[in-house]
Gaussian input, Z-matrix of N, CA and C with variables (Angstrom, degrees):
# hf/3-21g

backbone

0 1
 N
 C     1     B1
 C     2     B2     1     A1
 N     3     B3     2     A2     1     D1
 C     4     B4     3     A3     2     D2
 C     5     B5     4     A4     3     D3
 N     6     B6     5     A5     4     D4
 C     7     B7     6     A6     5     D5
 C     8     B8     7     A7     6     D6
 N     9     B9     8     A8     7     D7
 C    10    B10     9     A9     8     D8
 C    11    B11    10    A10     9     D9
 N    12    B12    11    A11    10    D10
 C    13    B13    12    A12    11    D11
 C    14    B14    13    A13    12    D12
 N    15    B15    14    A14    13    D13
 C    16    B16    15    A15    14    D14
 C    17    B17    16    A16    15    D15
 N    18    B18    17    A17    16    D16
 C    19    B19    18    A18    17    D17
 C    20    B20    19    A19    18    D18
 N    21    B21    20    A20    19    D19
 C    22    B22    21    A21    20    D20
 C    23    B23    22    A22    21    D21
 N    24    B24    23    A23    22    D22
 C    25    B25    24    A24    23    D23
 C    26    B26    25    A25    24    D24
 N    27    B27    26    A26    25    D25
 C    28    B28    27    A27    26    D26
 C    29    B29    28    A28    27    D27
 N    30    B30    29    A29    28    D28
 C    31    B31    30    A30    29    D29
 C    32    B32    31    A31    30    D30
 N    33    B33    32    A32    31    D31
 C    34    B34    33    A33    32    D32
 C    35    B35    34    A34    33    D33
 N    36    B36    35    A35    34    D34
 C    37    B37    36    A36    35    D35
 C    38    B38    37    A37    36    D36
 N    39    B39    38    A38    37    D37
 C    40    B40    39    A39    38    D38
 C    41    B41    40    A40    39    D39
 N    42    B42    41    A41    40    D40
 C    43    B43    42    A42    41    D41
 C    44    B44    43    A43    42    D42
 N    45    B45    44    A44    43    D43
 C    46    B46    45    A45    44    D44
 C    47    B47    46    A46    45    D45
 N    48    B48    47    A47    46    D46
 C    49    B49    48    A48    47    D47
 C    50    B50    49    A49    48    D48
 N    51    B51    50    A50    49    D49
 C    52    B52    51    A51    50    D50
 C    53    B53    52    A52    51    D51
 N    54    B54    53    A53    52    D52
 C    55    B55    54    A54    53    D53
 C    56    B56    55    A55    54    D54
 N    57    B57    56    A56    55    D55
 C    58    B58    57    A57    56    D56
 C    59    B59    58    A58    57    D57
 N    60    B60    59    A59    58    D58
 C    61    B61    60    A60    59    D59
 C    62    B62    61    A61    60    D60
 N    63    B63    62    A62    61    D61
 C    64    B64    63    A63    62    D62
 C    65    B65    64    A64    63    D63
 N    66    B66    65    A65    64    D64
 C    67    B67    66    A66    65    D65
 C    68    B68    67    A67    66    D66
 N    69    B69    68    A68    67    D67
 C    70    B70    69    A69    68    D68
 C    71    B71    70    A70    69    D69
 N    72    B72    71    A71    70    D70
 C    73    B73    72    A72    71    D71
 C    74    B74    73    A73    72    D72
 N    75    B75    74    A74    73    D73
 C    76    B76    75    A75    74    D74
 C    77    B77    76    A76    75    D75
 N    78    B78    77    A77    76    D76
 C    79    B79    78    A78    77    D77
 C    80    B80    79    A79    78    D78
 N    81    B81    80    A80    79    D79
 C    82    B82    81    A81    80    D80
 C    83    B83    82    A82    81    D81
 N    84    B84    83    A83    82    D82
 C    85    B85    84    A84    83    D83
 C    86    B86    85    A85    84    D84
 N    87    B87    86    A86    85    D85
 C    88    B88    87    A87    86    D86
 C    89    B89    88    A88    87    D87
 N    90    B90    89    A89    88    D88
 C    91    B91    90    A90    89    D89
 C    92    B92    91    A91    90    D90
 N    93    B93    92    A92    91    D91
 C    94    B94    93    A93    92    D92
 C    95    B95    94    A94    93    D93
 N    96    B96    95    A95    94    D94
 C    97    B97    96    A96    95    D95
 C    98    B98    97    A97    96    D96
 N    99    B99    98    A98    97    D97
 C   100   B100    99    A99    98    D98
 C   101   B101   100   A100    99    D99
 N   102   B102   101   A101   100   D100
 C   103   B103   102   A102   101   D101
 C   104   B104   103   A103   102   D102
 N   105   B105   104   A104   103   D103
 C   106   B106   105   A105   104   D104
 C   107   B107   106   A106   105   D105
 N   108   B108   107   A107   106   D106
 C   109   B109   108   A108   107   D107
 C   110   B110   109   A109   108   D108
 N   111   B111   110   A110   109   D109
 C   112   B112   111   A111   110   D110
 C   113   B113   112   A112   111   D111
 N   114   B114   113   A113   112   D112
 C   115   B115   114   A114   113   D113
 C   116   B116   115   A115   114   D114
 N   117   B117   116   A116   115   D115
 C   118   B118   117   A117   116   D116
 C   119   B119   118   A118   117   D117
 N   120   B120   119   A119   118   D118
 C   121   B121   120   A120   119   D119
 C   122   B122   121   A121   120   D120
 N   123   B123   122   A122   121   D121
 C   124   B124   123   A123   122   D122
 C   125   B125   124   A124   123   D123
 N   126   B126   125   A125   124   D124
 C   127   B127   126   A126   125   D125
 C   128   B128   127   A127   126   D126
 N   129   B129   128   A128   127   D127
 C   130   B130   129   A129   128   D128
 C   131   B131   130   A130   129   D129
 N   132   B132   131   A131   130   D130
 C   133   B133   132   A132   131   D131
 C   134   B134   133   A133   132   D132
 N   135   B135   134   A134   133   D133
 C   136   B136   135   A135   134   D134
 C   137   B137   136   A136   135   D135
 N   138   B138   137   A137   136   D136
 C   139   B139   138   A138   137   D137
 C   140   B140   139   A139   138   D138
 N   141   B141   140   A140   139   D139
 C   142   B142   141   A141   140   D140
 C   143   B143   142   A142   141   D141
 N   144   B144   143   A143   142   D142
 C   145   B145   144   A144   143   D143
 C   146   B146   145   A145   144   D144
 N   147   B147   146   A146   145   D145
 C   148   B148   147   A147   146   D146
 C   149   B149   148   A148   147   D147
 N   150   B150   149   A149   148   D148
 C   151   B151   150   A150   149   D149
 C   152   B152   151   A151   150   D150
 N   153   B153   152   A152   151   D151
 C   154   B154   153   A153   152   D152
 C   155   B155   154   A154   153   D153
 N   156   B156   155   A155   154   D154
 C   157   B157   156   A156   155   D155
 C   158   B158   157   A157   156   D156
 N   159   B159   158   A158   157   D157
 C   160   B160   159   A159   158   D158
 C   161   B161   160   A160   159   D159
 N   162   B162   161   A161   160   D160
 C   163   B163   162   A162   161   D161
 C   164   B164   163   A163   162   D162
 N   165   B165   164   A164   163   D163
 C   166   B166   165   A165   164   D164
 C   167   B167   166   A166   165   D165
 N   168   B168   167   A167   166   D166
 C   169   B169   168   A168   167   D167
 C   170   B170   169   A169   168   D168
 N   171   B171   170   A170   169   D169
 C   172   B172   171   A171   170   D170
 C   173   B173   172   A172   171   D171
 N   174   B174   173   A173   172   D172
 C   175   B175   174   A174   173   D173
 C   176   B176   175   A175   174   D174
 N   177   B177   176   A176   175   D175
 C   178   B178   177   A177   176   D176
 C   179   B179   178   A178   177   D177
 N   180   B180   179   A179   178   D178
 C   181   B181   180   A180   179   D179
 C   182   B182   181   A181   180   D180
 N   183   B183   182   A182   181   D181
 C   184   B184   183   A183   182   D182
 C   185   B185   184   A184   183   D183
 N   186   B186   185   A185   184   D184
 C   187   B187   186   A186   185   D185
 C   188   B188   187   A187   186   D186
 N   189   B189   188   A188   187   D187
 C   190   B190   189   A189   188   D188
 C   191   B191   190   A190   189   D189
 N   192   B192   191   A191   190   D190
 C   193   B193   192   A192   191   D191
 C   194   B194   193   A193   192   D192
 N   195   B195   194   A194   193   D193
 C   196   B196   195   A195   194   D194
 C   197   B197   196   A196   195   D195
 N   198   B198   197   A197   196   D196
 C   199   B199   198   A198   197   D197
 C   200   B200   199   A199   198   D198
 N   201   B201   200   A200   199   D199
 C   202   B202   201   A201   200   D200
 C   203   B203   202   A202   201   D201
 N   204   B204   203   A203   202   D202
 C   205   B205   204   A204   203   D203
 C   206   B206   205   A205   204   D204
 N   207   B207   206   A206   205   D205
 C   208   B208   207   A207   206   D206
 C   209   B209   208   A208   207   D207
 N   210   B210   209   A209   208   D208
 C   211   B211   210   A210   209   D209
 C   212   B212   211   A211   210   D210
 N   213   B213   212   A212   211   D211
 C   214   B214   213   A213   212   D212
 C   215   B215   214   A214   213   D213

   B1=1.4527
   B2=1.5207
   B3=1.0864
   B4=1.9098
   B5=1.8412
   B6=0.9925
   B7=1.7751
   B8=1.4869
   B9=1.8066
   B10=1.1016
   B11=1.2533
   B12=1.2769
   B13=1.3262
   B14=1.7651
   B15=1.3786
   B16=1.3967
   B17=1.3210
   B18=1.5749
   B19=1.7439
   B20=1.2961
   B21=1.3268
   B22=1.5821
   B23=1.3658
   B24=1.6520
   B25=1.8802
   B26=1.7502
   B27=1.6001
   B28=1.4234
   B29=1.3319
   B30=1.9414
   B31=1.5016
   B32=1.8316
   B33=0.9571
   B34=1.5916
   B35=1.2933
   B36=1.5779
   B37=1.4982
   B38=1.5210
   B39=1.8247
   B40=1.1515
   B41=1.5882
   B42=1.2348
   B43=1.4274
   B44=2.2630
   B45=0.8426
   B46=1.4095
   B47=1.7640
   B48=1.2558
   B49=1.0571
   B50=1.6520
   B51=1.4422
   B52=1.4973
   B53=1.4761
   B54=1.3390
   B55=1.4182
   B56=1.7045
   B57=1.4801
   B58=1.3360
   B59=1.4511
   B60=1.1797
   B61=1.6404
   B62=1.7300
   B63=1.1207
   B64=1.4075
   B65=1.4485
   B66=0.7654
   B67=1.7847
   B68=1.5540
   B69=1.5115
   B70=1.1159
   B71=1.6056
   B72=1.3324
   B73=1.5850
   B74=1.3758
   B75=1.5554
   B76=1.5084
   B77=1.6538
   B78=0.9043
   B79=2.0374
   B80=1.2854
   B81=1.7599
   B82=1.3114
   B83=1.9098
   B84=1.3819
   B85=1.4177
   B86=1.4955
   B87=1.4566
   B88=2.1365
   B89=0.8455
   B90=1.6034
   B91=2.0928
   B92=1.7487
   B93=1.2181
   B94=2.0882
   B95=0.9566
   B96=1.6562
   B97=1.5910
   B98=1.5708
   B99=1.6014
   B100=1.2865
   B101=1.4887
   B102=1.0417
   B103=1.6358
   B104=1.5167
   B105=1.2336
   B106=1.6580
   B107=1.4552
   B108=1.0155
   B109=1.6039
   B110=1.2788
   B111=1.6333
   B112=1.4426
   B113=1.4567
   B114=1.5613
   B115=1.5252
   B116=1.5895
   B117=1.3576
   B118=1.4933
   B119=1.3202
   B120=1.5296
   B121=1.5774
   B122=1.4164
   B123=1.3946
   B124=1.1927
   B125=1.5214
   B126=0.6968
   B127=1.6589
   B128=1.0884
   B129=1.3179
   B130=1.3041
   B131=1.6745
   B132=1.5441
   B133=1.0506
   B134=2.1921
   B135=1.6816
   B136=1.7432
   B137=1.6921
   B138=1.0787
   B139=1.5727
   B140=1.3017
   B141=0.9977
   B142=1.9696
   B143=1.6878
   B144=1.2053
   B145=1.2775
   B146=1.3894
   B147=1.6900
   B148=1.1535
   B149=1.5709
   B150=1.4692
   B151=1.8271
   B152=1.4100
   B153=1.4907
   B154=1.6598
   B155=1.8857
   B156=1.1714
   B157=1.6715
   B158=1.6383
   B159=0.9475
   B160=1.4110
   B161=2.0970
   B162=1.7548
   B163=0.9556
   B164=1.3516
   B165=1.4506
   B166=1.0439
   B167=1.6074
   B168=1.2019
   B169=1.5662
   B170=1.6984
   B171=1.7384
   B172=1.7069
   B173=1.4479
   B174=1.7261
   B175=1.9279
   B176=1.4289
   B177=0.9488
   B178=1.7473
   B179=1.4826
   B180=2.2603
   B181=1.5805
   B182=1.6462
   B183=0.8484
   B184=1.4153
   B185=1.7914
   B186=1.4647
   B187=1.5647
   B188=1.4871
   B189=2.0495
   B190=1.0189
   B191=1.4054
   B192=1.2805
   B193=1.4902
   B194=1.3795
   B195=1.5472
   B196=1.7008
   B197=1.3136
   B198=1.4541
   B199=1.4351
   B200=1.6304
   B201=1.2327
   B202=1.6693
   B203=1.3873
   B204=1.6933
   B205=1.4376
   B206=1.6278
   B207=1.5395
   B208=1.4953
   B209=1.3762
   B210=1.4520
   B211=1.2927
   B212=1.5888
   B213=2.0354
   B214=1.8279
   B215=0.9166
   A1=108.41
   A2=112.74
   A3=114.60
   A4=100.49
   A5=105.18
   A6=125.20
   A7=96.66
   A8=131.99
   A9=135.06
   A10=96.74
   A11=134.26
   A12=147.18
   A13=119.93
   A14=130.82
   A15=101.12
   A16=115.56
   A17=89.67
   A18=100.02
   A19=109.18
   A20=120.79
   A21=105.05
   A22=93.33
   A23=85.57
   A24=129.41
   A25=106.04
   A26=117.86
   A27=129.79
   A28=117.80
   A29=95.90
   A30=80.08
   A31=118.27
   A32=136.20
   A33=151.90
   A34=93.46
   A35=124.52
   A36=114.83
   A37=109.98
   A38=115.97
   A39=101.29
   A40=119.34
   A41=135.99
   A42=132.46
   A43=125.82
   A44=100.91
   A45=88.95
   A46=100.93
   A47=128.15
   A48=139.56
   A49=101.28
   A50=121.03
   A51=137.43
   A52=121.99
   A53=95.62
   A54=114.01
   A55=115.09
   A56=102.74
   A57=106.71
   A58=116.14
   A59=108.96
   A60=143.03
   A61=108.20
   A62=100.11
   A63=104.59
   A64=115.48
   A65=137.27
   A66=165.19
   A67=93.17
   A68=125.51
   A69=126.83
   A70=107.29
   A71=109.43
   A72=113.61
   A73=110.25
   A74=94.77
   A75=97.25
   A76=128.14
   A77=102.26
   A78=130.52
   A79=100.59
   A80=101.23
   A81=106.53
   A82=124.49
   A83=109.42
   A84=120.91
   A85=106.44
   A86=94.85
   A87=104.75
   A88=105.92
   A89=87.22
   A90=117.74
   A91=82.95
   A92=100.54
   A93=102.25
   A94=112.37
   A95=77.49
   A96=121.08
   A97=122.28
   A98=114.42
   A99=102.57
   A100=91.25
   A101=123.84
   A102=149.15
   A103=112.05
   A104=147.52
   A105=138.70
   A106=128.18
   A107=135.76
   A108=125.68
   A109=109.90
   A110=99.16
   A111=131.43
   A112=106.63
   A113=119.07
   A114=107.64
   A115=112.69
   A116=134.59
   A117=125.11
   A118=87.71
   A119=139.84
   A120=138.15
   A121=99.78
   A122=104.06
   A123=129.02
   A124=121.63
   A125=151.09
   A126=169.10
   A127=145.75
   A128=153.66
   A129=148.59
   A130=112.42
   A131=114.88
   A132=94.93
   A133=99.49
   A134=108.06
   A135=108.30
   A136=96.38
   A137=104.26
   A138=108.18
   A139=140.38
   A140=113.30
   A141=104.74
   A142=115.73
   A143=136.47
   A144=136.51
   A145=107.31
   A146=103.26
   A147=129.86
   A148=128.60
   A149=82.48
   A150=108.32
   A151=114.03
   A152=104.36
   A153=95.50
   A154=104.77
   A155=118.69
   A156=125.02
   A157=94.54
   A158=137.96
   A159=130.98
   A160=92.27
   A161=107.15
   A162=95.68
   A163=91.65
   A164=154.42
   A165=145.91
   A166=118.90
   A167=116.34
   A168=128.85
   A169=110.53
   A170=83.25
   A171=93.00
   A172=98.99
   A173=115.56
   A174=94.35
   A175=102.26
   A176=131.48
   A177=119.89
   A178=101.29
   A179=88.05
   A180=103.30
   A181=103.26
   A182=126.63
   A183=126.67
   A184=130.34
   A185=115.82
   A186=95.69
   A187=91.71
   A188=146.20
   A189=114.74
   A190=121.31
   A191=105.35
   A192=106.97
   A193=116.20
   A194=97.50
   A195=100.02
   A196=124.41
   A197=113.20
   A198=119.44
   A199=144.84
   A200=77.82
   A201=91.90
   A202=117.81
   A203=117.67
   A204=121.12
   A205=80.68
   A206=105.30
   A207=115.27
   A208=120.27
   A209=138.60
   A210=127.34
   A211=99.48
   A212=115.39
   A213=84.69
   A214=105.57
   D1=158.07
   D2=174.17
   D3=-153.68
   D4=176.36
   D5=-121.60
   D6=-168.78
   D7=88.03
   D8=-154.00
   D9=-111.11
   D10=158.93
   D11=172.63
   D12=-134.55
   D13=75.89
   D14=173.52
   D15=-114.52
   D16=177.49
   D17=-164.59
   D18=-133.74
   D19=-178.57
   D20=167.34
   D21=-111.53
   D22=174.83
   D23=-166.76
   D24=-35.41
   D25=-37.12
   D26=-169.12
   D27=-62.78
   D28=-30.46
   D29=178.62
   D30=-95.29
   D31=14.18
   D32=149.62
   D33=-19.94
   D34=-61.44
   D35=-160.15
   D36=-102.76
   D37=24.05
   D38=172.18
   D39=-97.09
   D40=100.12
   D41=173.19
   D42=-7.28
   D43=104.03
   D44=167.44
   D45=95.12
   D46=5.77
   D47=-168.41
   D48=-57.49
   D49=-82.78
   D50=166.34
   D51=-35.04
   D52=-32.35
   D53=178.53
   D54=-66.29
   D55=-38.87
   D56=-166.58
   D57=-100.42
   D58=-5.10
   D59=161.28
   D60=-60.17
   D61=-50.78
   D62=178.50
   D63=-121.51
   D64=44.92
   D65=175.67
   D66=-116.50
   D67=-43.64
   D68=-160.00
   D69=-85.79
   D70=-29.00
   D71=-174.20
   D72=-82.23
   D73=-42.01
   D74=-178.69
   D75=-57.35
   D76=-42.74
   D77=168.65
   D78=-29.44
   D79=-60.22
   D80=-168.99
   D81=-80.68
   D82=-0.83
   D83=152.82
   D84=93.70
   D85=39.83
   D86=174.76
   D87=-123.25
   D88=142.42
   D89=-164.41
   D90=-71.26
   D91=131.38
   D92=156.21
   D93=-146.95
   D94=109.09
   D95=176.90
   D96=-40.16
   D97=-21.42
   D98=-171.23
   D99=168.56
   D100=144.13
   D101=-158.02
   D102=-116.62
   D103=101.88
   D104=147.96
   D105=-91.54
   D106=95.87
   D107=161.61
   D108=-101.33
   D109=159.90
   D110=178.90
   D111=-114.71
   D112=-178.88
   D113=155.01
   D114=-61.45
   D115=-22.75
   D116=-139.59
   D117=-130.54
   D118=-14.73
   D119=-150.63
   D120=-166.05
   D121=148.59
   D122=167.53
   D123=-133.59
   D124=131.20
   D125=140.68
   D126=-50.61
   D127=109.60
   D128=-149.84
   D129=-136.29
   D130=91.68
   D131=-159.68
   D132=-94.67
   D133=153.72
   D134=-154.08
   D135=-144.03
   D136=148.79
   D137=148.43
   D138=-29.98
   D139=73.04
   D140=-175.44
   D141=-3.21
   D142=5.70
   D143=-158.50
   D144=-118.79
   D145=-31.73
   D146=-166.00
   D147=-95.46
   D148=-5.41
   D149=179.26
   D150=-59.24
   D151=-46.54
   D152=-163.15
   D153=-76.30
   D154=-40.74
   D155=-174.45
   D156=-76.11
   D157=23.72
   D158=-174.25
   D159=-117.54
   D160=-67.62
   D161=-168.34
   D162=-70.61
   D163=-66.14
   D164=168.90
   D165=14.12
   D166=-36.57
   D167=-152.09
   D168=-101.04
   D169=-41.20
   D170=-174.03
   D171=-101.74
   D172=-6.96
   D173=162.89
   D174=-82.74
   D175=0.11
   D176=-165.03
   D177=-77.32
   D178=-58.14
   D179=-159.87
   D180=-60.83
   D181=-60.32
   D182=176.08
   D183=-84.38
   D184=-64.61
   D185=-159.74
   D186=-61.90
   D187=-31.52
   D188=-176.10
   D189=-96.63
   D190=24.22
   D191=168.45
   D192=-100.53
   D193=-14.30
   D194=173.40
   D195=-90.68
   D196=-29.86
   D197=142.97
   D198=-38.73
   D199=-24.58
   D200=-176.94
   D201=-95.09
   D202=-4.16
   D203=-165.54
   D204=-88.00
   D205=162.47
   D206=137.03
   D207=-17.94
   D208=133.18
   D209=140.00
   D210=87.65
   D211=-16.59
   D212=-173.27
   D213=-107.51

């Protein structure tokens, strides 16, 4: 199974970006099997088991954390 993430072009120059992408999976205690990025996307490829707490993890950390600011 894999677990896609993209973004736009802006964040290229943000520090720690990829890092915190997978800081986030790891926390949560999934084997990953194998890694893809692009400039715009990254990839996480997982265990079919591992699908739902994976996207689960990265909608929390981000699209509802970006929702929740002012203005996002």
């Amino acid at each position: 199974a894999s677990v896609g993430v993209q973004f736009g072009t802006h964040y290229a120059d943000v520090p720690g970006m990829l890092y915190t992408l997978l800081q986030r999976v790891a926390l949560q205690n999934v084997n990953l099997i194998e890694i893809s990025s692009t400039y715009t996307e990254i990839v996480f490829f997982i265990a079919e088991e591992d699908t739902r707490i994976v996207f689960d993890t990265l909608f929390q950390s981000f699209v509802a954390e970006h929702n929740a600011k002012p203005g996002g």
